[in-house]
C-alpha positions as CSV (number, residue, x, y, z in Angstrom):
1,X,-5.0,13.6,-55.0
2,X,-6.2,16.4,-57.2
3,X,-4.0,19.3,-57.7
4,X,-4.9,23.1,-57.1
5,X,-5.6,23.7,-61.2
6,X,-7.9,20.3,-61.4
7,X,-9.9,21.6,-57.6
8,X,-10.3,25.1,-59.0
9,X,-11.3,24.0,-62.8
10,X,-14.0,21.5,-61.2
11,X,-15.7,24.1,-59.1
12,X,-15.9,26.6,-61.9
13,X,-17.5,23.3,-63.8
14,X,-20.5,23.0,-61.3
15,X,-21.6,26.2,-61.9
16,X,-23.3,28.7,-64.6
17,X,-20.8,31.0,-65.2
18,X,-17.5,29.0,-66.3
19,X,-15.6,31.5,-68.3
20,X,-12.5,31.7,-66.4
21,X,-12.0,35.4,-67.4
22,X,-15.1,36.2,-65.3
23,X,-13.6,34.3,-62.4
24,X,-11.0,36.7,-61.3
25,X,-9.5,40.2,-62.3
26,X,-6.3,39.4,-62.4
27,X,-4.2,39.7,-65.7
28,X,-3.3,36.1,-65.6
29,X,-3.5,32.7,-68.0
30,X,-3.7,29.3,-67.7
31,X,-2.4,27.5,-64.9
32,X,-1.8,30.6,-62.7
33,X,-5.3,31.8,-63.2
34,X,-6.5,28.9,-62.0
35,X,-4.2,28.9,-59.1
36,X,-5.2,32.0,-58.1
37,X,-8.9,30.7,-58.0
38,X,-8.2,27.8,-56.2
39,X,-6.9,30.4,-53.2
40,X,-10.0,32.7,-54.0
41,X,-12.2,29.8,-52.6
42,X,-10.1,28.9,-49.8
43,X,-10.3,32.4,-48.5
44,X,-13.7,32.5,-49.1
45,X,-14.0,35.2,-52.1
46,X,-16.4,32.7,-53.4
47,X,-18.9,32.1,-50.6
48,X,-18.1,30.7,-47.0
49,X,-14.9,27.9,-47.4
50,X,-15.5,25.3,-44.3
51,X,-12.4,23.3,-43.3
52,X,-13.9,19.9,-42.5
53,X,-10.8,17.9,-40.8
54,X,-7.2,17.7,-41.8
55,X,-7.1,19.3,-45.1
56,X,-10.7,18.4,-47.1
57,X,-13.1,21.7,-47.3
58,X,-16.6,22.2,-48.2
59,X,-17.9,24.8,-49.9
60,X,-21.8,25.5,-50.7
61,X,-22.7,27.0,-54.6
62,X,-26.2,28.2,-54.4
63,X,-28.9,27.0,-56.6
64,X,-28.9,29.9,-58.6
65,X,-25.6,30.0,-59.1
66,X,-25.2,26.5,-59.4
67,X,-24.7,24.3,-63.3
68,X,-27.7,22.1,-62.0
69,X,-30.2,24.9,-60.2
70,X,-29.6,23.2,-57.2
71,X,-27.3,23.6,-54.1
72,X,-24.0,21.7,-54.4
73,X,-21.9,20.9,-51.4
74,X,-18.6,21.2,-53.3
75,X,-15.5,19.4,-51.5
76,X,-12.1,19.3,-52.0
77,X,-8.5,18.6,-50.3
78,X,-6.3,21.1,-50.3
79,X,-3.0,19.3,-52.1
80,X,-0.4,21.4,-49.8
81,X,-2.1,20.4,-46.3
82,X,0.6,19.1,-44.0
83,X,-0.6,18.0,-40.7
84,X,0.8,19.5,-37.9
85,X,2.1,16.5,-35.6
């Protein structure tokens, strides 16, 4: 399973933009920037964050926005899902 970093570093991959500076206001490096937009996506700062079933998301990157010009369904899992039982 990927972790928060590696999800959040991939989706800033498929698209134009991918200096992480742009990504987020925040005064933060590294690991914690990244962090911080992994939960940026999952609340939906990025465009509308669809949880799928127990944990795996989809998000859509528009075509203009996207590294390819087309629309990319982008999914992930969100490492600290626990299912409830």
């Amino acid at each position: 399973m990927k972790t928060k970093t590696e999800i959040a570093h991939d989706f800033i991959l498929s698209h134009k933009k991918i200096d992480l500076d742009s990504w987020t206001p925040f005064d933060l490096s590294g690991d914690a920037k990244l962090e911080q937009i992994f939960n940026n996506i999952l609340q939906g700062l990025y465009g509308e964050c669809e949880e799928l079933e127990s944990g795996e998301y989809e998000i859509e990157i528009d075509s203009h926005d996207s590294r390819s010009g087309n629309p990319v369904l982008f999914y992930f899992v969100d490492p600290d899902y626990e299912e409830q039982v």
